[in-house]
Biopython code that builds the backbone (N, CA, C, O; Angstrom):
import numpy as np
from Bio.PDB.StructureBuilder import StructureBuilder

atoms = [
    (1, "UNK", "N", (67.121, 65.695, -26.923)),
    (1, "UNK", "CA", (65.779, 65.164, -27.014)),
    (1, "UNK", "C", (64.806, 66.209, -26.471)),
    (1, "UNK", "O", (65.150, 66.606, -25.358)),
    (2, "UNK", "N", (63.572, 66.824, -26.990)),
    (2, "UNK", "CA", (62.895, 67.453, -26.679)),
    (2, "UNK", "C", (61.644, 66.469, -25.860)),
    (2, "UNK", "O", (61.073, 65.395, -26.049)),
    (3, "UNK", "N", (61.644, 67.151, -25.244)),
    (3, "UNK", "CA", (60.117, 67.106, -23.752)),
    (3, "UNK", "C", (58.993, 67.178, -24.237)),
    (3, "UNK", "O", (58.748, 68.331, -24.594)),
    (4, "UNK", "N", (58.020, 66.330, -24.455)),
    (4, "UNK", "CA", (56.755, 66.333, -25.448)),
    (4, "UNK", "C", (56.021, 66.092, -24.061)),
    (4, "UNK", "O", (56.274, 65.153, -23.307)),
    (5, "UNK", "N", (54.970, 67.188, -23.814)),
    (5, "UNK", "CA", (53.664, 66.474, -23.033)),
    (5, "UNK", "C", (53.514, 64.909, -22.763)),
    (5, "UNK", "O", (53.908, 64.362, -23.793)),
    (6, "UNK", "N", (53.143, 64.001, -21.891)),
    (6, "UNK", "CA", (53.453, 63.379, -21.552)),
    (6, "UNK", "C", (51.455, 62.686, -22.001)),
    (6, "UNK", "O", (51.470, 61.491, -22.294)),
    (7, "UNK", "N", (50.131, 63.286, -22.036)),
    (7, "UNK", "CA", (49.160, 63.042, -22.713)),
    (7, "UNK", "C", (48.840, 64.498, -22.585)),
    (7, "UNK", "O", (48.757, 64.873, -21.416)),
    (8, "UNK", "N", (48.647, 65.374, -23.466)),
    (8, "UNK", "CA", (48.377, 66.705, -23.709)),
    (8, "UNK", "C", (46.459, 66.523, -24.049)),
    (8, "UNK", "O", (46.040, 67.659, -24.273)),
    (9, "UNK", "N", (45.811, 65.943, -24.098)),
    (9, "UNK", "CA", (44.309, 65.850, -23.775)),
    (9, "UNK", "C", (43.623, 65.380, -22.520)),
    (9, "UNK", "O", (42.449, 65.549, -22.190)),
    (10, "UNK", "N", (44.719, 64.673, -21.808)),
    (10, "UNK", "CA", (44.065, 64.550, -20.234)),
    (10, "UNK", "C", (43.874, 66.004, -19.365)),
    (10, "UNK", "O", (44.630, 66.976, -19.364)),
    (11, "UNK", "N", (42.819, 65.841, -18.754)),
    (11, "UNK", "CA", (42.741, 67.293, -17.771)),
    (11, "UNK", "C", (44.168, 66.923, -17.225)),
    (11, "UNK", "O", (44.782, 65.857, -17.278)),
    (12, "UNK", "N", (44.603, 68.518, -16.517)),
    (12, "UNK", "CA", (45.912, 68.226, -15.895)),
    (12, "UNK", "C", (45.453, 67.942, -14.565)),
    (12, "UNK", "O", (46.312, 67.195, -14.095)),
    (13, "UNK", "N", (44.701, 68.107, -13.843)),
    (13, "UNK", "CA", (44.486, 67.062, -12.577)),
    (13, "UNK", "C", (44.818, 65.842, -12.528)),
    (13, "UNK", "O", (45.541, 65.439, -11.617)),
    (14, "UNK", "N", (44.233, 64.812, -13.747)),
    (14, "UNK", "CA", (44.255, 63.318, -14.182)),
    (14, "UNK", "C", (45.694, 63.458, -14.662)),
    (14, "UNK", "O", (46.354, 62.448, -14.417)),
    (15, "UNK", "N", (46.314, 64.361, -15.233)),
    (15, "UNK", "CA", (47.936, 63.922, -16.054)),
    (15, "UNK", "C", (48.869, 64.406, -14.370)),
    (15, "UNK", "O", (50.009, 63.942, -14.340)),
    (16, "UNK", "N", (48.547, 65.067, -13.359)),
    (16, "UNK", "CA", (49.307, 65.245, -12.529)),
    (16, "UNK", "C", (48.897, 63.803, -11.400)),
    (16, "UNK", "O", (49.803, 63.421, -10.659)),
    (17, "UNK", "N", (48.285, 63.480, -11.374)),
    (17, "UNK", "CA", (47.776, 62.404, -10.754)),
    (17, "UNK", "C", (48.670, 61.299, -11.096)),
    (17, "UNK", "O", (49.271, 60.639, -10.249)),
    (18, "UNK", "N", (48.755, 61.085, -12.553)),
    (18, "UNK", "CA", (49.319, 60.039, -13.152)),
    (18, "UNK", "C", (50.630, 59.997, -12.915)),
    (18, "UNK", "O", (51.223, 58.924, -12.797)),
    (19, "UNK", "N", (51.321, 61.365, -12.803)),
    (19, "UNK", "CA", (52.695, 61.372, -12.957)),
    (19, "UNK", "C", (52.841, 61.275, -11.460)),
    (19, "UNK", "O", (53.965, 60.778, -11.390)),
    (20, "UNK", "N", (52.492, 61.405, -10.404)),
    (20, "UNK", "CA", (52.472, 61.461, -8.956)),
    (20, "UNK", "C", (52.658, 60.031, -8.843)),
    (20, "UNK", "O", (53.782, 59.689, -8.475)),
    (21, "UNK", "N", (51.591, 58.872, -9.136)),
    (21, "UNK", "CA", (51.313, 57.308, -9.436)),
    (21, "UNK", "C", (52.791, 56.776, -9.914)),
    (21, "UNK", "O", (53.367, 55.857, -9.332)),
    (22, "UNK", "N", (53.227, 57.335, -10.827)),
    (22, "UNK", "CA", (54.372, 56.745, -11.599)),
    (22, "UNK", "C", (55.457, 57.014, -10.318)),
    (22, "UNK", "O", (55.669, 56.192, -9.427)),
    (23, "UNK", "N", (56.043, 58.237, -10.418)),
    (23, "UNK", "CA", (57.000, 58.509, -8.984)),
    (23, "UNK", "C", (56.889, 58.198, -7.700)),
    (23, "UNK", "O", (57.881, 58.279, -6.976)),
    (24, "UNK", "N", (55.667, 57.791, -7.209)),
    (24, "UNK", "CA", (55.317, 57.097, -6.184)),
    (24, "UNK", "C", (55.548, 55.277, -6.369)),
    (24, "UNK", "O", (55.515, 54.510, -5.408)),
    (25, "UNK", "N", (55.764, 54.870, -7.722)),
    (25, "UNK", "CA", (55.831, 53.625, -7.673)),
    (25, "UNK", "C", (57.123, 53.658, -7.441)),
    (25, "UNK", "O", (57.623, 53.160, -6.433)),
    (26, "UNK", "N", (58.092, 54.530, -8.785)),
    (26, "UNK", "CA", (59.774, 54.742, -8.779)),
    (26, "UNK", "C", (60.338, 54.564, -7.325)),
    (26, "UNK", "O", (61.092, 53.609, -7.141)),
    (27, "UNK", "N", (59.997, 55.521, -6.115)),
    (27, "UNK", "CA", (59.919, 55.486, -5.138)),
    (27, "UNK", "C", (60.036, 54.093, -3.954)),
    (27, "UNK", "O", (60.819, 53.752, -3.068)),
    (28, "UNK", "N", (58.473, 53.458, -4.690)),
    (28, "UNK", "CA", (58.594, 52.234, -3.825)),
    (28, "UNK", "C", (59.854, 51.409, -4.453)),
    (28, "UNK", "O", (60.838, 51.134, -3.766)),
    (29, "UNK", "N", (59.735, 51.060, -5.753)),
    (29, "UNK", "CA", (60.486, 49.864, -5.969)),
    (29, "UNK", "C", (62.128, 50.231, -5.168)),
    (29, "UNK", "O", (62.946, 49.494, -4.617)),
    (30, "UNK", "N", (62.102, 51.565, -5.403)),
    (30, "UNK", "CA", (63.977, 51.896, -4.748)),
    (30, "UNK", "C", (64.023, 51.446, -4.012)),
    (30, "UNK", "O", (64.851, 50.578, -3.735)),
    (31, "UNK", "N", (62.716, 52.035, -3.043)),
    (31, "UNK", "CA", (63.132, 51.445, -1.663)),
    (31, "UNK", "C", (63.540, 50.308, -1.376)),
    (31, "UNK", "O", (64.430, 50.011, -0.579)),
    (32, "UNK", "N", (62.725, 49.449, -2.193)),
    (32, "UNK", "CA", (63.029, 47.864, -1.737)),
    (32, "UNK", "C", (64.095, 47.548, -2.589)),
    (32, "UNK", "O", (64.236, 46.329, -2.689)),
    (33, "UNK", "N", (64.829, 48.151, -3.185)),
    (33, "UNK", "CA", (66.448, 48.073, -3.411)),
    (33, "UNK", "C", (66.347, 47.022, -5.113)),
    (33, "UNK", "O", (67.241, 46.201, -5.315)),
    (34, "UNK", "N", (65.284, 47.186, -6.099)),
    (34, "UNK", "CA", (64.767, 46.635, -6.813)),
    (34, "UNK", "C", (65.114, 47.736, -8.199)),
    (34, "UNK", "O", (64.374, 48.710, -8.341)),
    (35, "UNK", "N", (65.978, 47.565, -8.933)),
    (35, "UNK", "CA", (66.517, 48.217, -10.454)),
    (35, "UNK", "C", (65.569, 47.875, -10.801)),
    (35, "UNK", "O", (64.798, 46.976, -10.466)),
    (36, "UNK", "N", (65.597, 49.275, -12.173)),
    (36, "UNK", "CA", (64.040, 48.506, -13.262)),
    (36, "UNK", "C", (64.531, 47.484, -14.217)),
    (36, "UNK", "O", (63.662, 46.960, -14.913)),
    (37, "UNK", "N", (65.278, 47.251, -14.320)),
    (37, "UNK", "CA", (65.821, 46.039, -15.242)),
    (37, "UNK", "C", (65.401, 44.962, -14.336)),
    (37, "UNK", "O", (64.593, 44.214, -14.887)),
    (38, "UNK", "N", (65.721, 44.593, -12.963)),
    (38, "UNK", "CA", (64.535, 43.368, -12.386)),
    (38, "UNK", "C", (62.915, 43.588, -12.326)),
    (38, "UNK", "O", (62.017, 42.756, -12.455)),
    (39, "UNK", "N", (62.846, 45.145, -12.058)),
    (39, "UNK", "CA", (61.182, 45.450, -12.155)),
    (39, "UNK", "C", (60.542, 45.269, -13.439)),
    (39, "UNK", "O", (59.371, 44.993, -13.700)),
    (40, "UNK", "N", (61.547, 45.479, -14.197)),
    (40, "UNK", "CA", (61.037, 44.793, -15.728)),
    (40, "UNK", "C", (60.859, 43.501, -16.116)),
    (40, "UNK", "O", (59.956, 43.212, -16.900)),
    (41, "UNK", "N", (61.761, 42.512, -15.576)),
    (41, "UNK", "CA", (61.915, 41.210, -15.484)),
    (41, "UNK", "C", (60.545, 40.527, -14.829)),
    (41, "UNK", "O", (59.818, 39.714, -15.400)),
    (42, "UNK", "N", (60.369, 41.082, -13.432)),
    (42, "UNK", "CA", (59.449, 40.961, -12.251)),
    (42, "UNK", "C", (57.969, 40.803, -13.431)),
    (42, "UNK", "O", (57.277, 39.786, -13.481)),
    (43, "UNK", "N", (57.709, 42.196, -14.392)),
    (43, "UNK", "CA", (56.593, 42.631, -14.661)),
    (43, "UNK", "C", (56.289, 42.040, -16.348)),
    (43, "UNK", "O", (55.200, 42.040, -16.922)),
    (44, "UNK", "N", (57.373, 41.648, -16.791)),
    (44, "UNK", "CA", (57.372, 40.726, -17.957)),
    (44, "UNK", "C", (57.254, 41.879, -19.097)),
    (44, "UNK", "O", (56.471, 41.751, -20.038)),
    (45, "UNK", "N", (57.872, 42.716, -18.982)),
    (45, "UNK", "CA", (57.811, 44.517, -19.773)),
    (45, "UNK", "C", (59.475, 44.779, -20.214)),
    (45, "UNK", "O", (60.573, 44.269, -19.991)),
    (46, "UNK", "N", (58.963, 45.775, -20.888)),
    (46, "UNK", "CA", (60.925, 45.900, -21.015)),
    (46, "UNK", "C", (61.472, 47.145, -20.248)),
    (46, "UNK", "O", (60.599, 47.840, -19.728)),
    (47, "UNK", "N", (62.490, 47.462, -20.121)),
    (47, "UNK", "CA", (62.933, 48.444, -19.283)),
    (47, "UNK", "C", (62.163, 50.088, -19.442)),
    (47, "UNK", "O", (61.504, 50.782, -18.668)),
    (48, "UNK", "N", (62.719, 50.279, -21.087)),
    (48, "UNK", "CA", (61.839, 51.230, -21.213)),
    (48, "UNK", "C", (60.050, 51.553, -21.027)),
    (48, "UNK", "O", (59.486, 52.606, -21.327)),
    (49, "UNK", "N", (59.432, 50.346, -20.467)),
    (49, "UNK", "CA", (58.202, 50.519, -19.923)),
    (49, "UNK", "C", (58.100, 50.830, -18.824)),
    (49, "UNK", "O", (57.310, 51.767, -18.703)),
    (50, "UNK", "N", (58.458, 50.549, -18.057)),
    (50, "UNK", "CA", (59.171, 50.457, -16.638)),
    (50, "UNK", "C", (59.427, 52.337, -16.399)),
    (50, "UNK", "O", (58.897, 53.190, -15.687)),
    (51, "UNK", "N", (60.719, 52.326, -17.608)),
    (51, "UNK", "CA", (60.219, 53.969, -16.883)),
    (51, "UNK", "C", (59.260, 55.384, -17.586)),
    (51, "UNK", "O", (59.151, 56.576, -17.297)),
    (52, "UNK", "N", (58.687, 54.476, -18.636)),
    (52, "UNK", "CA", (57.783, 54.825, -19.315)),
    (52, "UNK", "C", (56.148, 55.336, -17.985)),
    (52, "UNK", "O", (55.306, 56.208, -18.203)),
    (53, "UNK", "N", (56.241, 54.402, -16.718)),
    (53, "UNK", "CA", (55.223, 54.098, -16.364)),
    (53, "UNK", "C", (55.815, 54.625, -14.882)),
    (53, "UNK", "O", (55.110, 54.664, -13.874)),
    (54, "UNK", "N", (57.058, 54.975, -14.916)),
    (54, "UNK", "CA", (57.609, 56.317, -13.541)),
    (54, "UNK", "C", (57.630, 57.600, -14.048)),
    (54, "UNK", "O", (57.787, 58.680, -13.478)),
    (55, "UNK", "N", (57.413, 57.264, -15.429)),
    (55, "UNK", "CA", (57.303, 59.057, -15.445)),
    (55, "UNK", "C", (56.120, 59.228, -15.512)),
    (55, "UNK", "O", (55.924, 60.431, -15.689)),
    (56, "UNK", "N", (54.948, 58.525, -15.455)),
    (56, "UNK", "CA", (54.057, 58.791, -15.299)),
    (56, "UNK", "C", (53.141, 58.818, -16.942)),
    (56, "UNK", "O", (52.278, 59.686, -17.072)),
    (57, "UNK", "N", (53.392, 57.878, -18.059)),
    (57, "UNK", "CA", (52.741, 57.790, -19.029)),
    (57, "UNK", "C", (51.642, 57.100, -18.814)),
    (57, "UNK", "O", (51.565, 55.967, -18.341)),
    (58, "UNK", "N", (50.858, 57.737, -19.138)),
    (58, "UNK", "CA", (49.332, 57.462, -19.782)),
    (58, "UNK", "C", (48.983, 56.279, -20.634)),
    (58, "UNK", "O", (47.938, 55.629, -20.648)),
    (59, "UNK", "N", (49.723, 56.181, -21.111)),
    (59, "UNK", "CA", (49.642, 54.930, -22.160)),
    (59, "UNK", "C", (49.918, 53.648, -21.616)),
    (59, "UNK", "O", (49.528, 52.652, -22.224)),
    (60, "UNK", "N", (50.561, 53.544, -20.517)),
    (60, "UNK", "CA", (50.835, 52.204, -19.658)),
    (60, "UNK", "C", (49.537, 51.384, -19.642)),
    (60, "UNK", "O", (48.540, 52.091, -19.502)),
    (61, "UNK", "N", (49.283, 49.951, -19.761)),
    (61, "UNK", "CA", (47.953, 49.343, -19.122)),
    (61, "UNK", "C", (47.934, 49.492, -17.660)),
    (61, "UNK", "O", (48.808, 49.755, -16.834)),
    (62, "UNK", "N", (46.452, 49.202, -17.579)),
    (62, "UNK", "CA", (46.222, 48.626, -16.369)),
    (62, "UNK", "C", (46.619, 47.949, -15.652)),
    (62, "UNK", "O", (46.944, 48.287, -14.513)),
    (63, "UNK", "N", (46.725, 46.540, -16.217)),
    (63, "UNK", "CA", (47.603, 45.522, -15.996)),
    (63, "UNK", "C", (49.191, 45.412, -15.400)),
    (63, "UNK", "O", (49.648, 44.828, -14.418)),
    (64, "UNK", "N", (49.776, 46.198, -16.390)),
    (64, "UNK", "CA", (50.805, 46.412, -15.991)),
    (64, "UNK", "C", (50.981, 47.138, -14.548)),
    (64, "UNK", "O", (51.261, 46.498, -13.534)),
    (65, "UNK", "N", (50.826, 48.254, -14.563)),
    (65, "UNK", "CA", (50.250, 48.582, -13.101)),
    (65, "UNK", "C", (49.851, 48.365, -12.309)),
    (65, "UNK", "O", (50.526, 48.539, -11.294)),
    (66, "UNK", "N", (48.323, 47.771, -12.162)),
    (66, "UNK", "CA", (48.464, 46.528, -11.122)),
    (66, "UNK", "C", (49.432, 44.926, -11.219)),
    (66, "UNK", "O", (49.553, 44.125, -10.292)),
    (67, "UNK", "N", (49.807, 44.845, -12.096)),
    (67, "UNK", "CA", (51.426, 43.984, -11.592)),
    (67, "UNK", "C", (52.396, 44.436, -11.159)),
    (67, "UNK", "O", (53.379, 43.748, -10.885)),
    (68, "UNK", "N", (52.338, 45.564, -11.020)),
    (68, "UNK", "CA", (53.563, 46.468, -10.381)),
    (68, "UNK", "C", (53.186, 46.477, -8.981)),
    (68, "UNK", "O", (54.005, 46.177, -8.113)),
    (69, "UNK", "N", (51.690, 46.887, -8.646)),
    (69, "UNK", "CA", (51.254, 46.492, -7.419)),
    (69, "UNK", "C", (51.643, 45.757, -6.377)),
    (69, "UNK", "O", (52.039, 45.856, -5.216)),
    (70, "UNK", "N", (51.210, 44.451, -7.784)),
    (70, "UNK", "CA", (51.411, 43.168, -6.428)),
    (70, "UNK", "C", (53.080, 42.302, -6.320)),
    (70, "UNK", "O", (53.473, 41.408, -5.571)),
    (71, "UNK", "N", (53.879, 43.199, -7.643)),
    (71, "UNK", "CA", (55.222, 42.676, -7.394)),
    (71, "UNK", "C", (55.593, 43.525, -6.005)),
    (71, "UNK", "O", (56.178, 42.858, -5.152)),
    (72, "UNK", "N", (55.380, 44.607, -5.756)),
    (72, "UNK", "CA", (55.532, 45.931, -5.500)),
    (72, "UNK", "C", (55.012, 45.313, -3.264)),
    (72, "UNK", "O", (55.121, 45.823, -2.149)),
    (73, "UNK", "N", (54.571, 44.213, -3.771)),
    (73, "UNK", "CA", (53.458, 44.261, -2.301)),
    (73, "UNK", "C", (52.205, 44.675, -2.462)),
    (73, "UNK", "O", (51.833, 44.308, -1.348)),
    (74, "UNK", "N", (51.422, 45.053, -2.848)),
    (74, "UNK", "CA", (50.791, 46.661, -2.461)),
    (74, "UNK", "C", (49.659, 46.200, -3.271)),
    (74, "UNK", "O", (48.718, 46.994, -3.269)),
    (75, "UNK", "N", (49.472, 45.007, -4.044)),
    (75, "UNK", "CA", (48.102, 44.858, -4.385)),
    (75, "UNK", "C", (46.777, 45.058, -3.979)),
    (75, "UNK", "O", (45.826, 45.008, -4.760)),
    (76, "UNK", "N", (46.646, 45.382, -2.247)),
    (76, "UNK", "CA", (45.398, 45.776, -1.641)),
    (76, "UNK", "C", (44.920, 47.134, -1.943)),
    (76, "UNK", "O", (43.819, 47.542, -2.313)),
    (77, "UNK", "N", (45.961, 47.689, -1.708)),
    (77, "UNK", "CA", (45.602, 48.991, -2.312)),
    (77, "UNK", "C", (44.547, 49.245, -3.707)),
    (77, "UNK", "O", (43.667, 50.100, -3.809)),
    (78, "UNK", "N", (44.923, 48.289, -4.637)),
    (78, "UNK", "CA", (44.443, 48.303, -5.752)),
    (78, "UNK", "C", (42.938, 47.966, -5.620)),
    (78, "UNK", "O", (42.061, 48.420, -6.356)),
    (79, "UNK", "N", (42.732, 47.026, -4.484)),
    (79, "UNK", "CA", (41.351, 46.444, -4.211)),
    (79, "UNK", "C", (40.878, 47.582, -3.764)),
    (79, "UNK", "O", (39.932, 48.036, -4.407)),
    (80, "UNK", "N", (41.442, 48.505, -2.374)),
    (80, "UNK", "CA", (40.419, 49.792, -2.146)),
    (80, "UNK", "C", (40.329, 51.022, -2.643)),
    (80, "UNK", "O", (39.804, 51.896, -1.955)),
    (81, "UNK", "N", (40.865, 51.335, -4.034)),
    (81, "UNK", "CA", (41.050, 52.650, -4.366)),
    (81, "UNK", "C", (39.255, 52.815, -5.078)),
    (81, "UNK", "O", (38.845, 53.914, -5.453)),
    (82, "UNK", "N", (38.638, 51.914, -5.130)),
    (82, "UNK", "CA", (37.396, 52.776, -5.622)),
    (82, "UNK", "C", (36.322, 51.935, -4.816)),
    (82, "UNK", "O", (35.522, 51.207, -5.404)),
    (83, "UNK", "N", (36.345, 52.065, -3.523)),
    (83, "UNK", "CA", (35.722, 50.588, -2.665)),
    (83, "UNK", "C", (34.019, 51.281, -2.842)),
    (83, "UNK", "O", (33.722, 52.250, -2.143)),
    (84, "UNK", "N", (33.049, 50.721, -3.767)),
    (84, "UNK", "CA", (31.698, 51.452, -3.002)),
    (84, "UNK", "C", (31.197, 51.510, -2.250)),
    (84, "UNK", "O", (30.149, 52.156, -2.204)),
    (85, "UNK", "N", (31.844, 50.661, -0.967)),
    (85, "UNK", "CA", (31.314, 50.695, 0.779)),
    (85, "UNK", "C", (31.528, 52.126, 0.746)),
    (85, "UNK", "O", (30.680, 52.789, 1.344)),
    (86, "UNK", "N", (32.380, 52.689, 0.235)),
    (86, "UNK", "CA", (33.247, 54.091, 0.753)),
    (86, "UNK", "C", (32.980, 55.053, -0.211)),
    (86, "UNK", "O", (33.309, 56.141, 0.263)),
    (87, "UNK", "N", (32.629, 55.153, -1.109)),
    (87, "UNK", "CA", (32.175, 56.301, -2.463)),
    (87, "UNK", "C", (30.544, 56.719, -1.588)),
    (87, "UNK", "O", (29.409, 56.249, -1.508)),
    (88, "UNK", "N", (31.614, 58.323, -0.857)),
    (88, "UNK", "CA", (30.766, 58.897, -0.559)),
    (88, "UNK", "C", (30.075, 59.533, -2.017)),
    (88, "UNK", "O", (28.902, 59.161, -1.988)),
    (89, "UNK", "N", (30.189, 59.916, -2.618)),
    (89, "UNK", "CA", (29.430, 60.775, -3.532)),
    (89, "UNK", "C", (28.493, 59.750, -4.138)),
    (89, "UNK", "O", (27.306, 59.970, -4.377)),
    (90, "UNK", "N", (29.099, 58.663, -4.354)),
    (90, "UNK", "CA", (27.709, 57.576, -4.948)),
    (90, "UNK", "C", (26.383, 57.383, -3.854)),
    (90, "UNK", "O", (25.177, 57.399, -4.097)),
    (91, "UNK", "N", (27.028, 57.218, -2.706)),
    (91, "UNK", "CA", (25.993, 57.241, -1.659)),
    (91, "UNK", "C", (25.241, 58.111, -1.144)),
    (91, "UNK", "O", (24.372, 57.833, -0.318)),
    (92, "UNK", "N", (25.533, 59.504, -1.657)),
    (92, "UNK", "CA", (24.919, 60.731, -1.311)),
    (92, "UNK", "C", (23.728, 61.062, -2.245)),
    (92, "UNK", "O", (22.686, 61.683, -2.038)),
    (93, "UNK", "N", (24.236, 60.430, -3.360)),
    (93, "UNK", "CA", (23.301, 60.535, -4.352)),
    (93, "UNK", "C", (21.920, 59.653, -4.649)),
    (93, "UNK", "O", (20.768, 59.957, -4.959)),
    (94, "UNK", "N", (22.641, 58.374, -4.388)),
    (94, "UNK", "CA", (21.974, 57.103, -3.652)),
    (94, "UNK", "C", (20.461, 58.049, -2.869)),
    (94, "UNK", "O", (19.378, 58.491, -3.256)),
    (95, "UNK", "N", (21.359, 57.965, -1.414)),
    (95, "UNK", "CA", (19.893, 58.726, -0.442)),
    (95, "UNK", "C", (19.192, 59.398, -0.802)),
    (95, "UNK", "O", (18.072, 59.559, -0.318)),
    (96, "UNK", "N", (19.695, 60.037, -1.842)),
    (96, "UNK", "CA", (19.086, 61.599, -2.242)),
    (96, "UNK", "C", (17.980, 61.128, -3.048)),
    (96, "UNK", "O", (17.089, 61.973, -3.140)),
    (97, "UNK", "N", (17.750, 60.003, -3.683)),
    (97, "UNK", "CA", (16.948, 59.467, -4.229)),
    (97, "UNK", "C", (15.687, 58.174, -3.514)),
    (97, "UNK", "O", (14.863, 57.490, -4.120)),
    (98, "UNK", "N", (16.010, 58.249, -2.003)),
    (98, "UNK", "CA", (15.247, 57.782, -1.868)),
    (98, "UNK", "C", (14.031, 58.020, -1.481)),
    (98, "UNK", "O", (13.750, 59.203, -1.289)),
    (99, "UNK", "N", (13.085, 57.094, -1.280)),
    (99, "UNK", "CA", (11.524, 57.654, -0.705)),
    (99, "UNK", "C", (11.423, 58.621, 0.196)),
    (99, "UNK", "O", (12.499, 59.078, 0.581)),
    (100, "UNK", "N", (10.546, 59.030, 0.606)),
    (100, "UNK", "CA", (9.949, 59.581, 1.812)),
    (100, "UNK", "C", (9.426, 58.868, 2.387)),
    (100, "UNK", "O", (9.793, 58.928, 3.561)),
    (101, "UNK", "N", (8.434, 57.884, 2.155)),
    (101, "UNK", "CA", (8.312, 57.133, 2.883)),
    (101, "UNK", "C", (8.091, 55.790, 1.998)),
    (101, "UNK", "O", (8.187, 55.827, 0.772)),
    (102, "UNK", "N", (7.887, 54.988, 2.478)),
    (102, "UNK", "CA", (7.378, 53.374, 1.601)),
    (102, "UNK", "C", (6.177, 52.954, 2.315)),
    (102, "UNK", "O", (6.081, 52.786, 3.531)),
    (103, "UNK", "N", (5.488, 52.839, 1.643)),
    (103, "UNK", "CA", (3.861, 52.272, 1.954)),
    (103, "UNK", "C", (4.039, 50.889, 1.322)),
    (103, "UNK", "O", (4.823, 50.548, 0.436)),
    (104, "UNK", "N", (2.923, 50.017, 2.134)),
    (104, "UNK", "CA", (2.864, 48.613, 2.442)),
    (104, "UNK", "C", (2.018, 48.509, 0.834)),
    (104, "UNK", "O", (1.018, 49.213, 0.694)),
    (105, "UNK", "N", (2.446, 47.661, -0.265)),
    (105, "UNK", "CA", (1.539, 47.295, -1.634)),
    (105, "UNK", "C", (0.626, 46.257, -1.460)),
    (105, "UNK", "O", (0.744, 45.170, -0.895)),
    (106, "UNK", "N", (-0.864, 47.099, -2.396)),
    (106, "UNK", "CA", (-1.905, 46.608, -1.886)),
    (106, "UNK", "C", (-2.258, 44.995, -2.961)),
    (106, "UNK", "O", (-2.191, 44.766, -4.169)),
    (107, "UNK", "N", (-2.551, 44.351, -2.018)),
    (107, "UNK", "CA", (-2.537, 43.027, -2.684)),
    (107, "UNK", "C", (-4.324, 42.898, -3.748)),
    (107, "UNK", "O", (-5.375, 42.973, -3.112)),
    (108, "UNK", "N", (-4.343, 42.768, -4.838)),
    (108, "UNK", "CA", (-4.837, 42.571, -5.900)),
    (108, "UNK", "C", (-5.369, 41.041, -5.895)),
    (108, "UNK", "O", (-4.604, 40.079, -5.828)),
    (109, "UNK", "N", (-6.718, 40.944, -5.971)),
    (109, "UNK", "CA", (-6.938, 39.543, -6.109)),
    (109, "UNK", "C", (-7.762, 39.244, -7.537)),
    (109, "UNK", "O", (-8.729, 39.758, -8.101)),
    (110, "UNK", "N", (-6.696, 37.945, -7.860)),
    (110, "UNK", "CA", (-6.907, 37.881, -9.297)),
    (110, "UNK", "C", (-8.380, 37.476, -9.544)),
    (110, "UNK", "O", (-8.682, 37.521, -10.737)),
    (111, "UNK", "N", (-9.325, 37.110, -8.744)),
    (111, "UNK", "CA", (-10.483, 36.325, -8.599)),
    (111, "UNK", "C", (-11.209, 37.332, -9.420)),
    (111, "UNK", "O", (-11.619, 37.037, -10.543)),
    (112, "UNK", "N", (-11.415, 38.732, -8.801)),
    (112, "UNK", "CA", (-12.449, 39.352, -8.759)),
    (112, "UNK", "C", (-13.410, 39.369, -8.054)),
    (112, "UNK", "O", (-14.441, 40.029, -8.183)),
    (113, "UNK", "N", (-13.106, 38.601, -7.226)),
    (113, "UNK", "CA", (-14.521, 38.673, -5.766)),
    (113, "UNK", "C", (-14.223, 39.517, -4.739)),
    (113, "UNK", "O", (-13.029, 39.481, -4.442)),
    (114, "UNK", "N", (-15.017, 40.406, -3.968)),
    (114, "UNK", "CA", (-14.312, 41.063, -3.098)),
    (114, "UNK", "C", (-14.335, 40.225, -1.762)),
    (114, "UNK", "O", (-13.735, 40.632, -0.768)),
]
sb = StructureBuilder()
sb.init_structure("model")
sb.init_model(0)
sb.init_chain("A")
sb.init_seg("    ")
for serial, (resi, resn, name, xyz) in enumerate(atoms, 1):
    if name == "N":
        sb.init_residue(resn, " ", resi, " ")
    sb.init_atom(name, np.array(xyz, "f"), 0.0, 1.0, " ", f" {name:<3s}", serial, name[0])
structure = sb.get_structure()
């Protein structure tokens, strides 16, 4: 069987990332002494997804992945990986846009009388 790129249009940062994600899951489930034939069972997938999604394919859902999560334990994680309390760069950019100062708005009276 020949070795085909695994997504040959992702930057390889994002395709090494992915494959890191996948072996880091492989990883957990061992630990907890969990075959992918139950992690498949667990995730309602078939085996070959299972290690479709340790080697780190691209094509896996979301879903699936975060069900791997929370079979996995580890669903919190999923809650803080993009927390915007914590996205410094959104918040840098944020400030960077704000006033100098804010002045008090002058109230307009619909009358016309002064």
């Amino acid at each position: 069987m020949i070795d085909k790129p695994l997504s040959p249009s992702l930057p390889t940062p994002v395709r090494r990332a992915i494959e890191k994600l996948g072996a880091d899951l492989a990883l957990a489930r061992r630990r907890r002494h969990l075959t992918q034939a139950s992690m498949a069972e667990r995730l309602r997938v078939s085996e070959a997804t299972v290690r479709r999604m340790e080697h780190g394919d691209s094509g896996i859902s979301l879903g699936t992945i975060a069900q791997a999560f929370f079979v996995l334990g580890e669903l919190d994680k999923i809650n803080r990986l993009l927390d915007s309390a914590a996205d410094d760069i959104g918040l840098s950019l944020m400030n960077a846009q704000l006033p100098l100062r804010v002045r008090k708005k002058r109230i307009k009276s619909d009358s016309g009388v002064l």
